[in-house]
C-alpha positions as CSV (number, residue, x, y, z in Angstrom):
1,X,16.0,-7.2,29.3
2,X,16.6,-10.8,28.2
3,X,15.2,-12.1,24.5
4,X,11.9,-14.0,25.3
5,X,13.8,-17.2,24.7
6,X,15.6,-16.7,27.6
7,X,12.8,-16.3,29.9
8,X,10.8,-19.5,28.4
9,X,13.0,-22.2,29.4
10,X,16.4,-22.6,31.0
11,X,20.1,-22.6,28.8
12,X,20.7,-27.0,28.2
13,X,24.2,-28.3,27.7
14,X,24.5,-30.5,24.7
15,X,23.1,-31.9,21.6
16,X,19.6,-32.3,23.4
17,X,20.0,-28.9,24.5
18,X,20.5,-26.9,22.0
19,X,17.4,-29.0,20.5
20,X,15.6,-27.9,23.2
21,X,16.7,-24.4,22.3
22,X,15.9,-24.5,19.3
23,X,12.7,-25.3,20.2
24,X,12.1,-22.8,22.6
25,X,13.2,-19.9,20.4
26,X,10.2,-21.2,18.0
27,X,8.0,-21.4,20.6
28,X,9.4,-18.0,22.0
29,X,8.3,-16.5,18.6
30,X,4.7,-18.3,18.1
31,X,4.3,-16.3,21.6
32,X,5.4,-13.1,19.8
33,X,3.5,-13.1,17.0
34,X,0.2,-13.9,19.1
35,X,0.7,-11.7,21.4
36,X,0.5,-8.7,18.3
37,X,-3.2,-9.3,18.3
38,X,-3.1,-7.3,21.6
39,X,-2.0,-3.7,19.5
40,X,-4.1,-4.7,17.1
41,X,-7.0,-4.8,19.0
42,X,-6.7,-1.8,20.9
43,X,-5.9,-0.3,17.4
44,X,-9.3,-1.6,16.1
45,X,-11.1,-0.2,19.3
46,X,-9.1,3.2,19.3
47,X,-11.9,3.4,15.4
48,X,-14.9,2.4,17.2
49,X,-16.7,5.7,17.1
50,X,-15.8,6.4,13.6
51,X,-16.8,2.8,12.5
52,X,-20.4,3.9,14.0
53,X,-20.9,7.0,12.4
54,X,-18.1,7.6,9.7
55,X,-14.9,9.0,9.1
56,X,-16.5,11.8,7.7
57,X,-16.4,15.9,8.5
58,X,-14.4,16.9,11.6
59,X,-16.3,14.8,14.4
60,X,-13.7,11.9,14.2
61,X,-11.3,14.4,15.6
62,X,-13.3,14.9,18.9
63,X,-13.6,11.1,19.1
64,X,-9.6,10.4,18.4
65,X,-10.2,8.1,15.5
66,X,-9.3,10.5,13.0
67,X,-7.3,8.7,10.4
68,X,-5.2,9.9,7.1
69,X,-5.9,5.8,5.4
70,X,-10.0,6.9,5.6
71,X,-9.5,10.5,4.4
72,X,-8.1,9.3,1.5
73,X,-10.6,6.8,0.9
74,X,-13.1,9.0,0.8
75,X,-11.3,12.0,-0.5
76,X,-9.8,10.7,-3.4
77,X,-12.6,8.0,-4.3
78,X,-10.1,4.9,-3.8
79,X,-12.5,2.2,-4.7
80,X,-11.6,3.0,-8.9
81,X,-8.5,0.9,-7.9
82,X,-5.3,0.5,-8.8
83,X,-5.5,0.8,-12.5
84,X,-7.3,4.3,-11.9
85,X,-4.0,5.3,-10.3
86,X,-1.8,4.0,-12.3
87,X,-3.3,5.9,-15.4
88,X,-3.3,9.4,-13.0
89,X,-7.1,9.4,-12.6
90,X,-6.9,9.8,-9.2
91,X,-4.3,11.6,-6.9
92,X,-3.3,10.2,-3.6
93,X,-0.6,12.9,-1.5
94,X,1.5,9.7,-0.1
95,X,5.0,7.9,-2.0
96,X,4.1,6.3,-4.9
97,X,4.3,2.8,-3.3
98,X,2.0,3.7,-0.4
99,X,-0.1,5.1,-3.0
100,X,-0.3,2.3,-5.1
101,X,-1.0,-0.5,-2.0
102,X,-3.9,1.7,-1.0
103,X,-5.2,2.6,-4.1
104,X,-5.1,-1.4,-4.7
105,X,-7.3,-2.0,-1.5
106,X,-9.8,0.6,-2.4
107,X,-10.6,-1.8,-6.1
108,X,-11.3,-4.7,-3.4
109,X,-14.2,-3.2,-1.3
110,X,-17.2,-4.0,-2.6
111,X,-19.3,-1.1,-4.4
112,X,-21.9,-1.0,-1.4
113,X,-21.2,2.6,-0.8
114,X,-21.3,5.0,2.5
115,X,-20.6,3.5,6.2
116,X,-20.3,0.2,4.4
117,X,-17.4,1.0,2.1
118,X,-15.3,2.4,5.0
119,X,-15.9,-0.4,7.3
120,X,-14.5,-3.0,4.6
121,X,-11.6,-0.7,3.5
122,X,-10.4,-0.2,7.0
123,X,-11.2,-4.4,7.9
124,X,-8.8,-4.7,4.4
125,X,-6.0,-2.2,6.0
126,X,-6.0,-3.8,9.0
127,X,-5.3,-7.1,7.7
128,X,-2.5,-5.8,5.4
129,X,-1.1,-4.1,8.8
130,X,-1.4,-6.9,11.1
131,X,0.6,-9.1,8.0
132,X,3.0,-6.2,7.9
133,X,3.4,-6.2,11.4
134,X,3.6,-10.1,12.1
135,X,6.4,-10.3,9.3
136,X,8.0,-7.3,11.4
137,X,8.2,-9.3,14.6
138,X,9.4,-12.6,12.9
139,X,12.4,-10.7,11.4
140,X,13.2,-9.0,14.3
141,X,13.5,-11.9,15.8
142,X,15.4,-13.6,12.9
143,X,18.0,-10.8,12.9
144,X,21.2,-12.3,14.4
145,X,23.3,-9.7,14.1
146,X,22.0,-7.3,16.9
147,X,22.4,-9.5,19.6
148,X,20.4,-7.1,22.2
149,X,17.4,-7.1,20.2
150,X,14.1,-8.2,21.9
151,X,11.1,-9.5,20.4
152,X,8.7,-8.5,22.6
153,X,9.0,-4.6,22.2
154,X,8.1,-5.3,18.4
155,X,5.2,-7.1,19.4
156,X,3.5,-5.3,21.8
157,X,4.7,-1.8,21.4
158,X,2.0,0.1,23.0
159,X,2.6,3.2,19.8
160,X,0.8,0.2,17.6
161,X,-2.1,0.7,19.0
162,X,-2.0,4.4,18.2
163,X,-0.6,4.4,14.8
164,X,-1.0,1.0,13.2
165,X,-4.7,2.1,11.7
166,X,-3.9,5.8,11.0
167,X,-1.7,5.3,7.9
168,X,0.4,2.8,5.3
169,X,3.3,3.4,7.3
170,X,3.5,-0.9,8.8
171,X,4.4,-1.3,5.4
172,X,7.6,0.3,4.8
173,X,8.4,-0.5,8.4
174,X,7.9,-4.0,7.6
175,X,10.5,-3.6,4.3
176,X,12.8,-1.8,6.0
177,X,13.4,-4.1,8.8
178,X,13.5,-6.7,6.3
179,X,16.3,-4.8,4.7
180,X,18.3,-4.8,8.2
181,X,17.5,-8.4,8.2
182,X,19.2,-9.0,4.7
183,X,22.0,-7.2,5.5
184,X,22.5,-9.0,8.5
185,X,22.2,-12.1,7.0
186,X,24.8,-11.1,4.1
187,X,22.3,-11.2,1.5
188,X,23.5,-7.3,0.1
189,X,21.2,-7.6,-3.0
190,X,18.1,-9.0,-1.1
191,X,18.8,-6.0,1.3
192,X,19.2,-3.1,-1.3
193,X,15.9,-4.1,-3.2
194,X,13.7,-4.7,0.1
195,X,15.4,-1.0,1.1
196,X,14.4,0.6,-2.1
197,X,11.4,-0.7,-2.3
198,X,10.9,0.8,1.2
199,X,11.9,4.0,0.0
200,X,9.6,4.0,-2.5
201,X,6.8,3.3,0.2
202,X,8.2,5.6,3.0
203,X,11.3,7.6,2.4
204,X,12.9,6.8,5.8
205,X,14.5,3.5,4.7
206,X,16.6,5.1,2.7
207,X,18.2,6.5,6.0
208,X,18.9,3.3,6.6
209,X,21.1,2.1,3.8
210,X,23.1,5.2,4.9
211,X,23.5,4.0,8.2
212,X,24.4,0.6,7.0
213,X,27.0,2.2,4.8
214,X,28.4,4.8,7.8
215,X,28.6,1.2,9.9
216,X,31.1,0.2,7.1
217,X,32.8,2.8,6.7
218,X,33.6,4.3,9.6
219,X,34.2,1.8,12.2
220,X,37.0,1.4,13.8
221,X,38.3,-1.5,11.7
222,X,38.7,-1.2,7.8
223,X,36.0,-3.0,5.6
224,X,37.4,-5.6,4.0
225,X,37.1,-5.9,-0.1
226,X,34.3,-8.4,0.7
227,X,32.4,-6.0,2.9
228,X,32.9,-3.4,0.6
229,X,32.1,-5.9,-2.3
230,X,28.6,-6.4,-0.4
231,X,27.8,-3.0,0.5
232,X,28.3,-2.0,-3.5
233,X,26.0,-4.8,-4.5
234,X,23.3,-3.2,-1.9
235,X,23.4,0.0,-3.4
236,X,23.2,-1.3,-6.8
237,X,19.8,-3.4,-6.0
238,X,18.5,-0.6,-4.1
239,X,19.0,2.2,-6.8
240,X,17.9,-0.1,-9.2
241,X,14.7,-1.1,-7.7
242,X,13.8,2.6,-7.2
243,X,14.7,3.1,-10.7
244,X,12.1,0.3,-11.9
245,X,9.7,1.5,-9.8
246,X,9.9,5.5,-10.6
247,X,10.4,4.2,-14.6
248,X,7.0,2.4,-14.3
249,X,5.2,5.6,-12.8
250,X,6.5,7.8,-15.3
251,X,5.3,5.7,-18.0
252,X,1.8,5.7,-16.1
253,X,1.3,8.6,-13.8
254,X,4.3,10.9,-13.9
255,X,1.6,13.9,-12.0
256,X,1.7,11.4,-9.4
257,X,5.3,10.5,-8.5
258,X,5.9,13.5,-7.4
259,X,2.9,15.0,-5.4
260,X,3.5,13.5,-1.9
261,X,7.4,15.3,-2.3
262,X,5.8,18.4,-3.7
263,X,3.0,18.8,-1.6
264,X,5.9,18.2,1.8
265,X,8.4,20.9,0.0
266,X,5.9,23.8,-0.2
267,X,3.3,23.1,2.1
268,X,3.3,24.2,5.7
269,X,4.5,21.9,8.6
270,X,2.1,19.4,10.1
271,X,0.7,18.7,13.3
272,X,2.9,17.2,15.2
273,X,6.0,18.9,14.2
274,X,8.2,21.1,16.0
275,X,8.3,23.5,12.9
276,X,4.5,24.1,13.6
277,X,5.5,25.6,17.2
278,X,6.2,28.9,15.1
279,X,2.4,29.3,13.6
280,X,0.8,28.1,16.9
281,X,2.5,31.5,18.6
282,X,1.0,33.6,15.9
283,X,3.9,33.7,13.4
284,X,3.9,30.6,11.1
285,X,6.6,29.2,9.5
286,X,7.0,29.4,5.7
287,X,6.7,25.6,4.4
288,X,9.9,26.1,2.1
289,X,12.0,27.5,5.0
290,X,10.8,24.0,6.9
291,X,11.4,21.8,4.3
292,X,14.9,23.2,4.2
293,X,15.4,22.5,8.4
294,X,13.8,19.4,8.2
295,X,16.9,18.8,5.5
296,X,19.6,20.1,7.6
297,X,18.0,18.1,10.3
298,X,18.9,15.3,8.1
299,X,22.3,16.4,7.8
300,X,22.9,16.7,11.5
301,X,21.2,13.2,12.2
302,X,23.8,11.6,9.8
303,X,27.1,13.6,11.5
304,X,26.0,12.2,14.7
305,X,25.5,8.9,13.3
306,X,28.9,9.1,11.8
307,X,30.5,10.5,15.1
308,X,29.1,7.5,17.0
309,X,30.3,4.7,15.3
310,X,33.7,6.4,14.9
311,X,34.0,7.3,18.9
312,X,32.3,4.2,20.3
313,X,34.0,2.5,22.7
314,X,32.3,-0.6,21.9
315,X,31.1,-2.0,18.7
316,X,28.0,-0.1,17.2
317,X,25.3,-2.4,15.4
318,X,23.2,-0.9,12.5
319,X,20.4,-1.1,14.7
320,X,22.1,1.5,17.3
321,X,22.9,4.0,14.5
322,X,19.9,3.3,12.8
323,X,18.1,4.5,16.1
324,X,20.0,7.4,16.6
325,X,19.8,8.3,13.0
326,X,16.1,8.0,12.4
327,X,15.0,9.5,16.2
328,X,17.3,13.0,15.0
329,X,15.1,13.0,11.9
330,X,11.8,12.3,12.9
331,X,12.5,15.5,15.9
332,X,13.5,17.9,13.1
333,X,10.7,16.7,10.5
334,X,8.5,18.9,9.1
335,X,5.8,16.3,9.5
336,X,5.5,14.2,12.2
337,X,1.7,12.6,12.6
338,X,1.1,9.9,15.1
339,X,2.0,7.2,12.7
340,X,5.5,8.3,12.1
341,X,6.7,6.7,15.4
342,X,6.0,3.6,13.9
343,X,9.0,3.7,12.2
344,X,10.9,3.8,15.9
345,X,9.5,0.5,16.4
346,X,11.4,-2.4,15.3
347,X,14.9,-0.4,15.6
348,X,13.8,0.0,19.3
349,X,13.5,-3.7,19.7
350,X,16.3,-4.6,17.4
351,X,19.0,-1.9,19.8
352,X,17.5,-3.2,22.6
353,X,16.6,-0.5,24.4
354,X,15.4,-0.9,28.5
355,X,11.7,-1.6,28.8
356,X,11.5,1.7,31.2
357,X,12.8,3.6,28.4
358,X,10.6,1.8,26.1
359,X,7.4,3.1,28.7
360,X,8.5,6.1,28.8
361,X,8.4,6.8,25.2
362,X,4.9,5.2,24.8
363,X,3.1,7.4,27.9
364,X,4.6,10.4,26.0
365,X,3.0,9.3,22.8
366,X,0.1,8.5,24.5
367,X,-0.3,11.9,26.3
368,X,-0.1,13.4,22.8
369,X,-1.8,11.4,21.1
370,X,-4.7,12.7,23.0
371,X,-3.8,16.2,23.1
372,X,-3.3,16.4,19.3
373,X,-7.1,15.5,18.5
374,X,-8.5,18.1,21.0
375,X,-6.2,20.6,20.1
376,X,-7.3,20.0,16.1
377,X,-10.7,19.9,17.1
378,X,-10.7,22.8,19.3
379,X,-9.5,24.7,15.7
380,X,-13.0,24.8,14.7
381,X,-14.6,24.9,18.3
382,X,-11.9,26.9,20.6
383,X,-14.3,26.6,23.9
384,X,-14.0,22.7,23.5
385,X,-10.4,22.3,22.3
386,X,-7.0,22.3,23.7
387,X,-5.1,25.9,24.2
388,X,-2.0,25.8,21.6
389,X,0.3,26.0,24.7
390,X,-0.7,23.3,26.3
391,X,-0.7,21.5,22.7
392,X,3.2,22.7,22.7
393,X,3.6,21.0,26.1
394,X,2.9,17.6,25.1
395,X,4.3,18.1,21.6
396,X,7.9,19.1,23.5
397,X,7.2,16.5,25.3
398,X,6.8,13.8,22.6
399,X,10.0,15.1,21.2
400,X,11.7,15.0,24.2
401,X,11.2,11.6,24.6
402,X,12.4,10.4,21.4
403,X,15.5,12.7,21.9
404,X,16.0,10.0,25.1
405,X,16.2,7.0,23.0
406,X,18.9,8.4,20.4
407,X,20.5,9.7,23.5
408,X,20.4,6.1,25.2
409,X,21.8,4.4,22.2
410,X,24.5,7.7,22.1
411,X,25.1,6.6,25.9
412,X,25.5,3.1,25.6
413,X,28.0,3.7,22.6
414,X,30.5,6.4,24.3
415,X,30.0,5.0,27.9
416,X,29.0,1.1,27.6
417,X,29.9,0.5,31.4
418,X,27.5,2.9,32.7
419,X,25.0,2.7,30.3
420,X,21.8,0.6,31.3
């Protein structure tokens, strides 16, 4: 798969053409960025029913607009705002980031109350998520160091239709490929900070300073003092932003740093999980025991991560390990909703993985997608809903085909002449 600016206009020789490049790698990306309205709308019309009716009760499950941003809204009375958070009024079970960007959006919707409310805090989300997500696609293309990175599978992802309105997570995607985009563009400090304030949005990009350092470390050739200079400096700004930012809740709402960590360490695994597999057959899994194998599933992500970029027969870009690193994680999670795939997104496009793998990932996300809501639905109404065995079918197979891209990227590091 070519970048976009390939396919818009023919390679020129000389100063006119690389003008003419130029040109068509702008145009290339204006075509990107449009094109995002396409997930976006699907996105809006997957909320249709719900913006008729509510996000309310448990009918938004039967009509698959059931979404975790609403919930809260209307759970945990978002429209007090920001400075209701911020002095632990109200609780919201997400990283103290996410927290405080929705909490902020709930102050803006006017005090109209009912449907009305909803419908203007959801309009709000989606405009912070289409910003999140155009800034995604422009640094994806920006990114110069992974030279196998295509625009287009930012863009037009079909799993942004499915997740983009379900959660904050565009917003730490949008950070942490902003970090890779630092790094790549030997700005360490810039990186760190945009990492940690990922982290402090979504955990994940964390992971990926990691796998910035492993890509130092253990490649093949020996970091020089400046590289090791740089990658120093990164973890400097990104400790130090997450240091500012957990200082300023514990001077504010100290209850509320911590509830989205506690509430994931001791309660039971979520839907989508493979850790839930265990209390679908009867004998559920205890949320501590979990929490721990989600951990180790860490643990096993990173050794893999480290074993690739030390056996690679080729050079292996951040974006590579990255892709292996977080696809390992997100299989062993403890919680995996739709949204979480999100994440995938931009490392997919920056590694540069085949558009048929690319599809094949999506239909599986689709196909449980689907199954998810009528299997949560059929909780309550068992005649209606979906069987948990069939649920476990399209749950493995979810997993199974995130498994197949860290197992592309693994292929196309130990075995570059046979991969693709």
């Amino acid at each position: 798969m070519h970048d976009l600016s390939e396919v818009v206009v023919p390679a020129l020789g000389g100063p006119q053409g690389r003008r003419a490049r130029r040109l068509s790698s702008a145009q290339a990306l204006a075509i990107a960025l449009a094109l995002t309205a396409l997930p976006a709308i699907f996105a809006v019309l997957r909320q249709v029913s719900c913006l008729q009716t509510g996000w309310g009760g448990r009918a938004p499950l039967w009509r698959e607009c059931s979404s975790s941003l609403m919930t809260a809204f209307i759970d945990d009375h978002l429209t007090r705002g920001l400075a209701a958070y911020a002095q632990g009024e109200i609780t919201i079970a997400q990283p103290p980031g996410s927290a405080a960007v929705m909490s902020a959006l709930g102050g803006l919707v006017p005090e109209t109350g009912g449907l009305a409310s909803q419908r203007w805090y959801l309009a709000l989300w989606l405009l912070v998520a289409l910003i999140a997500l155009l800034v995604t696609v422009a640094l994806v293309d920006r990114t110069v160091s992974e030279p196998r990175r295509d625009v287009l599978q930012a863009a037009v992802a079909p799993v942004l239709a499915l997740g983009l309105l379900l959660g904050p997570d565009m917003v730490g995607v949008a950070l942490a490929t902003a970090g890779i985009w630092a790094w790549g563009r030997h700005r360490p400090a810039l990186a760190g900070a945009l990492l940690g304030a990922g982290v402090l949005t979504r955990t994940y990009p964390g992971l990926l300073a990691i796998v910035i350092s492993l890509v130092v470390v253990f490649a093949p050739d020996s970091p020089t003092p400046q590289v090791r200079s740089q990658l120093r400096r990164l973890w400097l700004a990104l400790i130090g932003t997450v240091a500012i930012g957990v200082g300023m809740m514990l001077a504010s709402n100290p209850s509320g740093l911590l509830t989205a960590y506690q509430q994931w360490w001791s309660g039971p695994p979520g839907a989508g999980s493979f850790w839930m597999i265990p209390s679908m057959a009867g004998a559920p899994l205890d949320g501590r025991i979990a929490a721990v194998l989600s951990l180790l599933g860490v643990a096993i992500a990173l050794s893999l991560g480290i074993a690739m970029v030390r056996g690679a027969r080729v050079p292996v870009t951040v974006a590579q390990a990255a892709l292996l690193v977080v696809a390992v994680v997100v299989i062993t999670s403890k919680n995996l909703p739709v949204q979480s795939s999100l994440w995938l997104v931009p490392l997919v496009a920056l590694a540069g993985v085949p558009w048929r793998d690319h599809l094949v990932w999506a239909a599986a996300e689709g196909a449980h997608y689907v199954a998810l809501w009528y299997y949560l639905g059929g909780l309550e109404v068992p005649d209606k809903g979906l069987p948990a065995p069939w649920y476990t079918i399209f749950l493995l197979l979810r997993l199974a085909a995130i498994g197949r891209l860290a197992w592309r990227m693994w292929d196309r590091a130990m075995w570059p002449s046979l991969a693709d």
